[in-house]
Structure formats: structure tokens, C-alpha cells
SELUMMI-89872 format. One line per 10 residues: number of its first residue (from 1); for each residue z, y, x of N, C-alpha, C. Coordinates in steps of 0.02 Angstrom, whole numbers, plus 50000, padded with zeros to 5 digits. Each point is the difference from the previous one (the first is absolute). Layout:
NUM = Z/Y/X/Z/Y/X/Z/Y/X ~ ...
//
This chain:
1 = 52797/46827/49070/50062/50008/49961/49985/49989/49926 ~ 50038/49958/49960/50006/49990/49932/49986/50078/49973 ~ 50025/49988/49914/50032/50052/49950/50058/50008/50016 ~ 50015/50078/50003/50060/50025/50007/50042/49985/49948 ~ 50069/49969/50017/50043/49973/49947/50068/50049/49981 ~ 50013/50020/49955/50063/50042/49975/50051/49995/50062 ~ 50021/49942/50022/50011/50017/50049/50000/50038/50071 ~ 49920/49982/49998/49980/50077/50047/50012/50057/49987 ~ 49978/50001/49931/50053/50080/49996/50036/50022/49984 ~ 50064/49946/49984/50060/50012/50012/50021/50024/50077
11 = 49978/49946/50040/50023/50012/50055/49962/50092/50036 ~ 49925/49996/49986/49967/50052/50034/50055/50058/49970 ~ 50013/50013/49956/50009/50071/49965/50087/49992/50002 ~ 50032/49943/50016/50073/49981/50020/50045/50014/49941 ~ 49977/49953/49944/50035/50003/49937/50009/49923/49990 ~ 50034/49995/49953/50006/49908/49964/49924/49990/49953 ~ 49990/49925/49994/49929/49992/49963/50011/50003/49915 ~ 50070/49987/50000/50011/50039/49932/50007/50060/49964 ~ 50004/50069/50069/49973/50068/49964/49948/50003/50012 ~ 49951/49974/50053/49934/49992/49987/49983/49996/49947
21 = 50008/49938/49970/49998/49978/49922/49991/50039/49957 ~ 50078/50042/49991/49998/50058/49958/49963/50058/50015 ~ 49976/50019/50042/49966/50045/49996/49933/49990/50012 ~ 49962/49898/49994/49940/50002/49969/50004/50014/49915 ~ 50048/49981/49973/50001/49989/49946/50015/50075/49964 ~ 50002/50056/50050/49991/50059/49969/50085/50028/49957 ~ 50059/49958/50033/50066/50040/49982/50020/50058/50006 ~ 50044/50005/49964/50028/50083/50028/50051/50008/50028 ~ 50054/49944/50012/50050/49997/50050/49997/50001/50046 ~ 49938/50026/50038/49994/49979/50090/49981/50069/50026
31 = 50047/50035/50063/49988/50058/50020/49955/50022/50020 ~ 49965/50058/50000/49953/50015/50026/49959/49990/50066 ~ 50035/50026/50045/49998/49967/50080/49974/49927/49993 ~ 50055/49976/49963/49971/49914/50019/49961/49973/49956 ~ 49975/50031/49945/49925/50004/49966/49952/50012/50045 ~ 49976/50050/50020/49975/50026/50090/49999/49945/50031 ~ 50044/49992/50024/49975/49942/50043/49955/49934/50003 ~ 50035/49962/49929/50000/49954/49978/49899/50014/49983 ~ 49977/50048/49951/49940/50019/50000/49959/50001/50045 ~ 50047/50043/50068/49944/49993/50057/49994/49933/50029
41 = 50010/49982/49996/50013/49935/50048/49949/49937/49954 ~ 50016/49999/49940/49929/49983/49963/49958/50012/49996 ~ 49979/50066/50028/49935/50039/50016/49966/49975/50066 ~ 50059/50008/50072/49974/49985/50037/49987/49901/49995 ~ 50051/49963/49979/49968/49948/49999/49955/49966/49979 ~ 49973/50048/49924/49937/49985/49957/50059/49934/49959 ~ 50047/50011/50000/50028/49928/49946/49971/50004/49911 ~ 49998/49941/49983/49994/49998/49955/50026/49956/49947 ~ 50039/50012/49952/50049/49949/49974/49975/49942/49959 ~ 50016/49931/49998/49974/49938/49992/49997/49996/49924
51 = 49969/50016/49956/50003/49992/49930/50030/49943/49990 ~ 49997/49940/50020/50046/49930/49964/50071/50016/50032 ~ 50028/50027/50056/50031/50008/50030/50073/50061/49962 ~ 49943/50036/49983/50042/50060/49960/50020/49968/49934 ~ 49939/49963/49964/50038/49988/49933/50049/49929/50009 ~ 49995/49988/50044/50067/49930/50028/50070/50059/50012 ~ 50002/50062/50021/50072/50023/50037/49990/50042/49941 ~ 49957/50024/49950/50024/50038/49933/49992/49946/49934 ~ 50013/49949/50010/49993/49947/49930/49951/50028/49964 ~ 49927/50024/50015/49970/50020/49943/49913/49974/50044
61 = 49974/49983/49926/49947/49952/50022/49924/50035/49981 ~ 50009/50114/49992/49955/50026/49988/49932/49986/49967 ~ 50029/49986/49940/49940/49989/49972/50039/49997/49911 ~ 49967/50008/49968/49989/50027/49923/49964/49957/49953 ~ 50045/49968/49957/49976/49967/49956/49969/50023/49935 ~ 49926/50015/49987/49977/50032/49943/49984/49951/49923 ~ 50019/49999/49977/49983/49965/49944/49985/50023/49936 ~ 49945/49964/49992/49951/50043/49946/49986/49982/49940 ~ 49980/50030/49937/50022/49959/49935/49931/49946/50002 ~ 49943/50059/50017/49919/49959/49995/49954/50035/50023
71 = 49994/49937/50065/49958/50044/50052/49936/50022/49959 ~ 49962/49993/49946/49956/50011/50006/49979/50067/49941 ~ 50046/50030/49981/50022/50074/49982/49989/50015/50064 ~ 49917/50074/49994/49993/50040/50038/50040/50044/50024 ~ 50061/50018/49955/50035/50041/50016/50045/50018/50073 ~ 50013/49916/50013/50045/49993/50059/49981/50031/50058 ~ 49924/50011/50014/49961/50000/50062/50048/50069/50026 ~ 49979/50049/49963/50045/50068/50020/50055/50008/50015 ~ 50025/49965/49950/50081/50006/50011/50026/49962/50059 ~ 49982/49912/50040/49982/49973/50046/49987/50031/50050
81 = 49951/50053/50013/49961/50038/50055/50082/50053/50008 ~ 50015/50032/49970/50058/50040/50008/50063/49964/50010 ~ 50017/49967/49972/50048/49953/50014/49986/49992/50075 ~ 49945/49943/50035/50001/49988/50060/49978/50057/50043 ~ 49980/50065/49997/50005/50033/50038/50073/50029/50025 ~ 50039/50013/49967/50064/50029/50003/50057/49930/50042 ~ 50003/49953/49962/50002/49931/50064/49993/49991/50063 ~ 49914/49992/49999/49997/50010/50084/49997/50037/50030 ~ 50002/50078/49992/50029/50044/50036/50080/49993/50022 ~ 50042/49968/49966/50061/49982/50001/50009/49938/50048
91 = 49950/49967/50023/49999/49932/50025/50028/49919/49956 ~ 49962/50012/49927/50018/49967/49975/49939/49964/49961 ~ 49988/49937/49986/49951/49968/49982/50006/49964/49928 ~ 49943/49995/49967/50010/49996/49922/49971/49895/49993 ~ 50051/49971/49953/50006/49929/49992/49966/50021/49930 ~ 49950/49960/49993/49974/50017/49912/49999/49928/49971 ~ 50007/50010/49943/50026/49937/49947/49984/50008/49925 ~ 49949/49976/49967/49967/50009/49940/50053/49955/49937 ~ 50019/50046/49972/50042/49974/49945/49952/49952/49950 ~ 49966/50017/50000/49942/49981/49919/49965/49947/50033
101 = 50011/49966/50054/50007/49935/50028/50035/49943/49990 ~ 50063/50050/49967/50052/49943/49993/50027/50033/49969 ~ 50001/49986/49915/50050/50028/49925/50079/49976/50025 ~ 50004/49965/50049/50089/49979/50000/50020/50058/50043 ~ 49956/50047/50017/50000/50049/50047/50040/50010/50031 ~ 50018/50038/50004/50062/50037/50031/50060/49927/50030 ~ 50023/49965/49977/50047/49974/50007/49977/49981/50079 ~ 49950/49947/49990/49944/49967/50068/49997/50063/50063 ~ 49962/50048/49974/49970/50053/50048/50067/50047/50017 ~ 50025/50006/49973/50080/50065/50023/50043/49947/50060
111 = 50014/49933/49987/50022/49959/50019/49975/49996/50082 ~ 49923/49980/49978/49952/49972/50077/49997/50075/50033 ~ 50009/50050/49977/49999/50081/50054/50082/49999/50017 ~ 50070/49977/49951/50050/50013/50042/50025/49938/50047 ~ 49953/49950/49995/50008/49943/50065/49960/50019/50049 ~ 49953/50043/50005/49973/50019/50042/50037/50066/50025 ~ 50050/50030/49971/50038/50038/50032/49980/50085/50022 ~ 49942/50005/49923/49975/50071/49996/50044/50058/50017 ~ 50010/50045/50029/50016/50061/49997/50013/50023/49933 ~ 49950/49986/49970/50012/50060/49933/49951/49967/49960
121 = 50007/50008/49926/49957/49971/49955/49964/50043/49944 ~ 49952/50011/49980/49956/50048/49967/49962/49950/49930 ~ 50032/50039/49929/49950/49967/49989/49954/50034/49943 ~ 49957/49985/50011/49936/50042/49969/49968/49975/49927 ~ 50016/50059/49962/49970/49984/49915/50061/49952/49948 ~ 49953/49992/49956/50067/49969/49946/50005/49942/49993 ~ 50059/49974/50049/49990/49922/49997/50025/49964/49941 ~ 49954/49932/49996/50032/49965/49935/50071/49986/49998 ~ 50016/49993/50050/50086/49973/49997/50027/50020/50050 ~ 50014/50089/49948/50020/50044/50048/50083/50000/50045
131 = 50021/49952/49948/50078/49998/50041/50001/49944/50043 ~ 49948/49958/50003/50011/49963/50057/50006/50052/50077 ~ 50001/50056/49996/50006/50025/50053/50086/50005/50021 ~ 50021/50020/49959/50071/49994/49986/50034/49969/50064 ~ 49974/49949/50006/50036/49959/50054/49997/50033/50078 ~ 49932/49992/49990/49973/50056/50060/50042/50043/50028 ~ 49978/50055/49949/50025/50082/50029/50057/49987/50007 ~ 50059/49938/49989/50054/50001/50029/50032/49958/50068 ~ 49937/49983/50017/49992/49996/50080/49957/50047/50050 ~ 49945/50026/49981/49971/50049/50033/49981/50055/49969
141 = 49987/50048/50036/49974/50051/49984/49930/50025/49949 ~ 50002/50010/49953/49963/49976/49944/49964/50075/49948 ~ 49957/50004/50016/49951/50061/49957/49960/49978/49931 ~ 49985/50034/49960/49954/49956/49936/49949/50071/50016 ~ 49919/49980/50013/49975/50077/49979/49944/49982/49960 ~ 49975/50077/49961/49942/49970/49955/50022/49974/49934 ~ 50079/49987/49977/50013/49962/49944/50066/50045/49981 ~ 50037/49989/49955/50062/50048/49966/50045/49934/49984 ~ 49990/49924/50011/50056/49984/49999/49979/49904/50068 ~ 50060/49993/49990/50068/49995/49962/50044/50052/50063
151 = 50042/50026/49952/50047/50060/50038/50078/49951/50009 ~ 50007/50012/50081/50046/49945/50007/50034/50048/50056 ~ 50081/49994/49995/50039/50028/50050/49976/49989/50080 ~ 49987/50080/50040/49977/49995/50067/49940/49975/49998 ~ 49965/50011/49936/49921/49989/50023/49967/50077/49967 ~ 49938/50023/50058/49979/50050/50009/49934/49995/49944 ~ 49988/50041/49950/49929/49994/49954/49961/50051/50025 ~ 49930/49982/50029/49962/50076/50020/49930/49970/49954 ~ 49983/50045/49961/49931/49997/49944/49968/50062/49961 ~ 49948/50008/49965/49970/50053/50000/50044/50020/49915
161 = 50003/50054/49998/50031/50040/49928/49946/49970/49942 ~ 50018/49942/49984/49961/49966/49958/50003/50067/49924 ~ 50064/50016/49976/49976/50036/49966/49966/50075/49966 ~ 50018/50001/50074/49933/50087/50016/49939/49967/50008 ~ 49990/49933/50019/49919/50000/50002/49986/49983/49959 ~ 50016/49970/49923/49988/49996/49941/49999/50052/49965 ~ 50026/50059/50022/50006/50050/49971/49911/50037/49998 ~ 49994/49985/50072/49943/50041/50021/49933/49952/49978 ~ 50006/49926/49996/49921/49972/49976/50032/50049/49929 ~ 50035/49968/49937/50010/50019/49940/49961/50065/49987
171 = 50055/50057/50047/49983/50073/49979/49918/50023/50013 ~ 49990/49945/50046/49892/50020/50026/49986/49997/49929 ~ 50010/49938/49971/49957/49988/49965/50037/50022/49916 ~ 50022/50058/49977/50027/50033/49980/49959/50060/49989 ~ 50009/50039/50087/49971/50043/50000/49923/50011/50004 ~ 49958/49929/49991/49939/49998/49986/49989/50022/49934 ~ 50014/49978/49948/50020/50007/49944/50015/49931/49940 ~ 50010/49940/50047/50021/49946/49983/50064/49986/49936 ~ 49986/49962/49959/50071/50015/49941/49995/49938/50004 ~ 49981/49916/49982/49970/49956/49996/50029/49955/50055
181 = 50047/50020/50032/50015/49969/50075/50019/49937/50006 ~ 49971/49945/50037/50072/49923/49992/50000/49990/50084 ~ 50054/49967/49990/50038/49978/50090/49985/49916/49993 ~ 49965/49982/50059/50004/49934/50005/50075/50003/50052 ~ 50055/49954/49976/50056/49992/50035/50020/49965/50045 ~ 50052/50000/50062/49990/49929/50042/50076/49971/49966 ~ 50033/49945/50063/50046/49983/49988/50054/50005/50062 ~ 50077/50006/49996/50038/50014/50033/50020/50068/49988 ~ 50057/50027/50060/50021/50077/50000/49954/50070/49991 ~ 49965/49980/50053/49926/50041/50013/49954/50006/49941
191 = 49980/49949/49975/49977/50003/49916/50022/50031/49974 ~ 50083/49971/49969/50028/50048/49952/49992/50071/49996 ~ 50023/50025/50094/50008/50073/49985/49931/50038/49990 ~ 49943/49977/50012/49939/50034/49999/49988/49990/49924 ~ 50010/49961/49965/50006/49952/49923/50040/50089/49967 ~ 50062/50004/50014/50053/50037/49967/49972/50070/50031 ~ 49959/50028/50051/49967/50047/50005/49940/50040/49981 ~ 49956/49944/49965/49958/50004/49968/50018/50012/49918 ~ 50055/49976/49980/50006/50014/49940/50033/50056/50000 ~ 50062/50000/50040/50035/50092/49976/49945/50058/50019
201 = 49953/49997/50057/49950/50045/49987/49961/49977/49937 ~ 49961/49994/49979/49973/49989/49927/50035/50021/49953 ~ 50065/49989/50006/50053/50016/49929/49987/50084/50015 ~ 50033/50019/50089/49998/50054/50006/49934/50062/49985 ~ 49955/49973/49985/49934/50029/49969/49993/49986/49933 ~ 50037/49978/49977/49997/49994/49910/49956/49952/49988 ~ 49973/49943/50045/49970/49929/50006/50023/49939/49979 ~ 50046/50008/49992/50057/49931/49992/49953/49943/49975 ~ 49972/50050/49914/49969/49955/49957/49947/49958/50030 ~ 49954/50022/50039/49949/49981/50017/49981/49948/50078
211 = 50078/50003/50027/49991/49970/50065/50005/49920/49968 ~ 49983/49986/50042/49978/49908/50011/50056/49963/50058 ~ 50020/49953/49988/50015/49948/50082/49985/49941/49991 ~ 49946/49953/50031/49981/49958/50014/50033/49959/50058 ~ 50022/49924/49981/50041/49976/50074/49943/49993/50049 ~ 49981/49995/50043/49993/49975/50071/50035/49948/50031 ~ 49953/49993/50081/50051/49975/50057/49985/50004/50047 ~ 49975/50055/50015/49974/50029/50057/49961/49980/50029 ~ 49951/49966/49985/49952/49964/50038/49950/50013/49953 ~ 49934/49973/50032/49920/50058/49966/49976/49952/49949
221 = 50032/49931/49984/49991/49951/49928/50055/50025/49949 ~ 50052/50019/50035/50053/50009/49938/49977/50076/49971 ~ 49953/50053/50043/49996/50063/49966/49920/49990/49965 ~ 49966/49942/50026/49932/50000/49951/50018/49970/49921 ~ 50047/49958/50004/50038/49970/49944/50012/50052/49953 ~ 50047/50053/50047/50047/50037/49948/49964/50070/49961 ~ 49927/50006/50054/49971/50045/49979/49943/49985/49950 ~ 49989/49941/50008/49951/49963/49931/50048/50012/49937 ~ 50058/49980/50021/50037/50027/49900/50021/50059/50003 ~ 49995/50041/50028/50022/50076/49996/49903/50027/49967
231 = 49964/49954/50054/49925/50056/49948/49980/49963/49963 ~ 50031/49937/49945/49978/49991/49963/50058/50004/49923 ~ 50014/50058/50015/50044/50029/49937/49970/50055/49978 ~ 50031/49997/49931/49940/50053/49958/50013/50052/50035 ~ 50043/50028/50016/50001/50057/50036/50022/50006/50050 ~ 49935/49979/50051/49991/49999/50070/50041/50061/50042 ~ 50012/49996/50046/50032/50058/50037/49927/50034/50040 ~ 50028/50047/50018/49940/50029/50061/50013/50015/50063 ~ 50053/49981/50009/50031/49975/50082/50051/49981/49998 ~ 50007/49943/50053/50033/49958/49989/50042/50032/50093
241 = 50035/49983/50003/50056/50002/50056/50063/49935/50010 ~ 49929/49988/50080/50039/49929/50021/50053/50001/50058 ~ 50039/49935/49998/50072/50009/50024/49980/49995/50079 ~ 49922/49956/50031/50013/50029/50072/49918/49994/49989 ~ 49946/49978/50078/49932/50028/49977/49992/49907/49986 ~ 50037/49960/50035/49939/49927/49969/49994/50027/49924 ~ 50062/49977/49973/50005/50031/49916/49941/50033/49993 ~ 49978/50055/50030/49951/50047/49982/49935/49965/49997 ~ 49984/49965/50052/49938/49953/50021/49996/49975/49949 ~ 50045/49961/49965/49989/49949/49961/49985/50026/49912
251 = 50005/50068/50005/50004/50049/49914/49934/50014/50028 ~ 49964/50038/50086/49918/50013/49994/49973/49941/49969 ~ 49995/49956/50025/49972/49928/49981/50014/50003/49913 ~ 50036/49998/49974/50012/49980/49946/49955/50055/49954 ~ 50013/50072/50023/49959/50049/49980/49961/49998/49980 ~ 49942/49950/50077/49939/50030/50018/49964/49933/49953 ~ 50033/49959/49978/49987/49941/49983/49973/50010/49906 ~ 50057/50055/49982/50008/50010/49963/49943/50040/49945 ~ 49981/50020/50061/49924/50060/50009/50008/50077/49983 ~ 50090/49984/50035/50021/50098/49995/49983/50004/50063
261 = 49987/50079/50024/49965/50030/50052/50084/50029/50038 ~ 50008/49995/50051/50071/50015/50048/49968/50063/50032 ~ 50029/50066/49976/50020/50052/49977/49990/50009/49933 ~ 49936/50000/50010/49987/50028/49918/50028/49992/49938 ~ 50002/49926/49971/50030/49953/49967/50065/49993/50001 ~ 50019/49995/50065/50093/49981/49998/50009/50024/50060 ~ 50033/50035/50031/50046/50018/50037/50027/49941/50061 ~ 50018/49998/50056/50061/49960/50022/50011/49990/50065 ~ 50100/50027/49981/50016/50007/50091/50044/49945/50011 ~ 50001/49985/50059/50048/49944/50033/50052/50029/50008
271 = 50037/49963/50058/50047/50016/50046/50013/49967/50069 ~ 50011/50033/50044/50009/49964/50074/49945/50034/50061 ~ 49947/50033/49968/49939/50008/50060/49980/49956/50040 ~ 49996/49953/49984/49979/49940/50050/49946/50033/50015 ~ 49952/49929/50046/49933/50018/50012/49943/49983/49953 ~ 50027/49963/49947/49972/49977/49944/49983/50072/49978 ~ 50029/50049/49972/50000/50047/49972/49960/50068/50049 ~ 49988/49975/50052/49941/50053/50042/49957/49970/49997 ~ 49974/49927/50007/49942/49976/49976/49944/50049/49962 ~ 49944/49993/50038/49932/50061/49969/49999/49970/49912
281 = 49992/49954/49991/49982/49944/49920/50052/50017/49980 ~ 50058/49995/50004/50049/50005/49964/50052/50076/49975 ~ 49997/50033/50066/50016/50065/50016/50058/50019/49952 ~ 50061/49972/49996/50069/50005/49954/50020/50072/50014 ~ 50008/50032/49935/50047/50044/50008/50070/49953/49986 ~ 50055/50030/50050/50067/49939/50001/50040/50060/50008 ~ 50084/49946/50039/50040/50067/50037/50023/49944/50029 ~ 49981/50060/50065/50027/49976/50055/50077/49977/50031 ~ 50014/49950/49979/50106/49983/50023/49998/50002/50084 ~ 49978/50055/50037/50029/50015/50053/50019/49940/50046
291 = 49957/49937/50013/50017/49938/50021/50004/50000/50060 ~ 49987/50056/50039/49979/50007/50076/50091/50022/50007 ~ 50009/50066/49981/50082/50013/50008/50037/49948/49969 ~ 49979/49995/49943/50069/49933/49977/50026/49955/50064 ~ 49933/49976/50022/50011/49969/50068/50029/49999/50068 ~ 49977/50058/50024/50039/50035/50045/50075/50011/49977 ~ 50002/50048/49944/50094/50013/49981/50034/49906/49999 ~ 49972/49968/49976/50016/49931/50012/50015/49984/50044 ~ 49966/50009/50055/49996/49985/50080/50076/50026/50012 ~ 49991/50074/49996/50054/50018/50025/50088/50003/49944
301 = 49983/50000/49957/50061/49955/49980/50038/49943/50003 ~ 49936/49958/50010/50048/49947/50032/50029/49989/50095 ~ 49955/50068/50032/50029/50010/50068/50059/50031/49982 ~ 50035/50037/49955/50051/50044/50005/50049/49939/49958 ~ 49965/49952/49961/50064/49954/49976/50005/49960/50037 ~ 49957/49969/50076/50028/49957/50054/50048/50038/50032 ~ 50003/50059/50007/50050/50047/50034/50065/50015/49976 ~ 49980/49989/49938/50077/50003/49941/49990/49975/49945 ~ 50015/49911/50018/50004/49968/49952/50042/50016/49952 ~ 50060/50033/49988/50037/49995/49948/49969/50068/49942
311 = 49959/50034/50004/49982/50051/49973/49989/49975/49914 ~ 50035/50051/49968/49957/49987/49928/49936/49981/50008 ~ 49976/49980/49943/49935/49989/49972/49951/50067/49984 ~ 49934/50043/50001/49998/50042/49970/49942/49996/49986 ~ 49973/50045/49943/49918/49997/49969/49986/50063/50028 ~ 49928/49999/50054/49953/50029/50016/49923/50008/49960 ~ 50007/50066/49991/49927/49974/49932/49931/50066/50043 ~ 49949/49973/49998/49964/50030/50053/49957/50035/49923 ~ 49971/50058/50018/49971/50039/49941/49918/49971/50002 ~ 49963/49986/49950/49949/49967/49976/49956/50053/49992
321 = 49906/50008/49997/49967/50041/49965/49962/49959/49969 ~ 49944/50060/49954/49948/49981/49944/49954/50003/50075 ~ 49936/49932/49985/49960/50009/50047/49944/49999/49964 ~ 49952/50057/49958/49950/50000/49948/49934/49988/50025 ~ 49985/49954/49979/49934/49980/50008/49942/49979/49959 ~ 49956/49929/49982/49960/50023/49956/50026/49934/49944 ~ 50057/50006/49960/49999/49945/49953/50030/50065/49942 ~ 50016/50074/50011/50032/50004/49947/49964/50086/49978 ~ 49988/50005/49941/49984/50054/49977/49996/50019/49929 ~ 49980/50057/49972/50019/50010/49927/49977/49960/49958
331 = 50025/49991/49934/49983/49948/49934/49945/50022/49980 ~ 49971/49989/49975/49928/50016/49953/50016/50008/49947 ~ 49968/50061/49979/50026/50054/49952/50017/49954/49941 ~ 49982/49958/49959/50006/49949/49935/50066/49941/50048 ~ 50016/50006/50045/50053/49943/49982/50076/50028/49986
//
């Protein structure tokens, strides 16, 4: 004998193959009794429902279009790992698509995931051309996580409290006894607000005068750049606080180049916790943006906006910590 076909247990359990249906699909319109049945009868037949089969009689082609600003930001790995765990527990599979492949981004890649007829679309970090999504999220189901914009009607934002975790590198290195402080900065939403968090703490310690901002671009050349003209001003800072950890990588280097000693000499925390920043050589004190939950809440926001597409839009902000390790400690008594 073949695989048992819906039909079989329509007929075994003596229902139509369309409340079968509904009550694989887990409804709540179908009576109890004939829930019972319908269950047993899949039990005894061992059936099992045809994955191409199901997403042919539910128009949906289970699977998840992820798109990413640049794959090669450590950051994603976590947030990725959580993201796809929460997915395929759901029976749903992740389409990945590297933005920083293609600067016309978004237009190309949003396009080639809704001809392919994604379920739902995710997209991860701060893309260059963030409203090319626009088009998108107004055909499918559409999440941004990891990033604060672009904020677009019926699209869901899940990302870490960018400005509590600026709060917390800033205030470390504060409460070391740091006065001298500069921010290497990134660019986009996420920048800004860690940018505008770093300074109202500083102001808020009677620092104003003395804080620094250096541009960036988030990558470990744009923070060796920015940290060569930050320590070569007459009055050097003694920790510096970068916008994620490449940034940071790229101020050790510049540091160490410099022939300041990282603690002793200068101070300096990242942001993100990658694995860069557990590295034994490198050992970042950072803060951690919670990339593992960002992910997961991602996951499942965009399961609850396939379920109700028409839902507002809303910002989910996952809480961040200080993760102290060995780049940051007190000034030396003369600076």
C-alpha cells in the first residue's frame, strides 16, 4: 500500500478532506468530536502531509526571505542563529540575500524574494536604500531587525535599545574616572541614536566640554582612520567609545600603532559582542545588542504579521548589556 492520502482520512474518520484540512492546519472552528477523530485516524494511518502539496492548497511557499545589509559584519551570525531557530521550529525556511553585493540593492533583491513568492520578508541591519523596501512590505509580510529605520506603515522594527547601550559603554567609562572621552560614530538611524546618547550622557556629567565625535563607517579602516585623528590632537582623549566592535578593531590597531598601550594608555569599548570582541588578543570590552533575541522576536513577529497582515507597524527594542573585559580601565594619574 502507498502513503496514506487525506483522503484516507477523510474517509477513515468519515469527515470531508476539507475539515481534515482545517484541522491539520490547527483551526478553531471544528468540533471537538470531529477533531478526535480526524487526529485518530492520522495516528492510526501514520499520514503525513505533503509539504509542496500544503503550500499549493495554502498559497504559501514557506520559506523567508532574509536580507542583509553586509554579510560580512560579524554581527549577523547571532541574530541569523535566532532568527532561524524560531523559523524552523515554525516549519519555515530562511532565503538569504547579501545587500552589499549589489548597491542597487533592495530594488533587485526585494523584487527576486517577492517573485519567488516569500511568505514573509526580514530585513536585517541598515540598508543603503532603505525605502526601496517600501514596495515590498506592501506585498508581503515584512520585518526590519537589528536597524531603527526606515519606519514604514505595517512594518514591524525589532532591535537592541541602541540608546541604553550607549548609555552604558559612555557611563563605564565615566565611572572609571575618564573626562577626556571621544565616540568614533557610524552612519544611519542606529548611529545617530548611539551618536545623540553619548553626548546627552557627557553633557549629563558636566562633560559636554570635553567629549569628542569622530565620523566613522563602521568598518575596522573607517575606525583606524578616525582614530589616527582623534590621537593625534593636542589633547588626546583617554577612551575613546566606538559605534560597533570592527570600529573598535580598527582604533586597537591605530592605538597600538601609535605606541599607546590598550588599557593603560587609552581605554576602548565597542559595540555588538561579536566574536571579534571574545577573541583571547583582542578581548573587547563592548555591549552586547542582544542579537540572539533580536532574532528570535524577529522570527516571531513576522509569524504574528503573516497571521495579521493588516496590523500596525510597531518598535520592539530588546534590552542591551556592558560586557567588561580587557580594553578598558582607569586614566593614569597625569592625563
Amino acid at each position: 500500500m502507498g502513503n496514506p492520502t487525506i483522503r484516507d482520512v477523510a474517509e477513515r474518520a468519515g469527515v470531508s478532506k476539507s475539515l481534515v484540512s482545517l484541522v491539520l492546519r490547527g483551526s478553531e472552528g471544528v468540533r471537538p468530536e470531529k477533531r478526535e477523530a480526524v487526529l485518530a485516524a492520522v495516528e492510526a494511518l501514520g499520514y503525513r502531509p505533503n509539504a509542496a502539496a500544503r503550500s499549493l492548497s495554502e498559497r504559501r511557499t514557506r520559506t523567508v526571505g532574509v536580507l542583509l545589509d553586509d554579510l560580512r559584519n560579524p554581527w549577523f551570525v547571532e541574530l541569523l542563529d535566532g532568527l532561524n531557530t524560531r523559523l524552523y521550529d515554525n516549519g519555515l525556511h530562511m532565503l538569504l540575500a547579501d545587500g552589499h553585493l549589489n548597491r542597487r540593492l533592495g530594488e533587485d533583491l526585494t523584487r527576486t524574494f517577492t517573485e519567488l513568492r516569500v511568505d514573509g520578508l526580514i530585513a536585517v541591519g541598515t540598508l543603503q536604500d532603505p525605502q526601496a523596501l517600501r514596495t515590498a512590505a506592501g506585498r508581503v509580510p515584512t520585518v526590519v531587525a537589528g536597524a531603527r529605520e526606515p519606519v514604514l506603515p505595517g512594518v514591524d522594527i525589532v532591535a537592541n535599545d541602541d540608546e541604553h547601550g550607549a548609555r552604558l559603554a559612555t557611563e563605564h567609562l565615566i565611572g572609571l574616572g575618564h573626562r577626556h572621552i571621544a565616540h568614533i560614530a557610524g552612519h544611519g538611524a542606529v548611529g545617530e541614536l548611539r551618536r545623540r546618547s553619548f553626548e546627552a550622557t557627557m553633557r549629563e556629567h558636566g562633560l559636554a566640554g570635553t567629549a569628542v565625535v569622530e565620523q566613522g563607517d563602521l568598518t575596522e579602516e573607517g575606525g583606524y582612520r578616525a582614530a589616527v585623528r582623534l590621537l593625534s590632537r593636542p589633547q588626546r582623549p583617554t577612551a575613546v567609545f566606538a559605534v560597533n566592535d570592527m570600529t573598535c578593531v580598527g582604533a586597537l590597531s591605530a592605538a597600538e600603532e601609535t605606541g599607546l598601550r590598550v588599557p593603560r594608555d587609552l581605554s576602548l569599548v565597542g559595540y555588538d559582542n561579536t566574536y571579534l570582541a571574545r577573541l583571547r588578543h583582542l578581548w573587547l570590552t563592548t555591549v552586547d545588542n542582544a542579537s540572539h533575541d533580536v532574532g528570535r522576536r524577529a522570527a516571531q513577529r513576522l509569524l504574528d504579521r503573516i497571521d495579521e497582515p493588516d496590523r500596525p507597524g510597531e518598535v520592539d527594542l530588546a534590552t542591551p548589556f556592558l560586557e567588561v573585559r580587557g580594553t578598558t580601565a582607569p586614566p593614569l594619574a597625569d592625563s
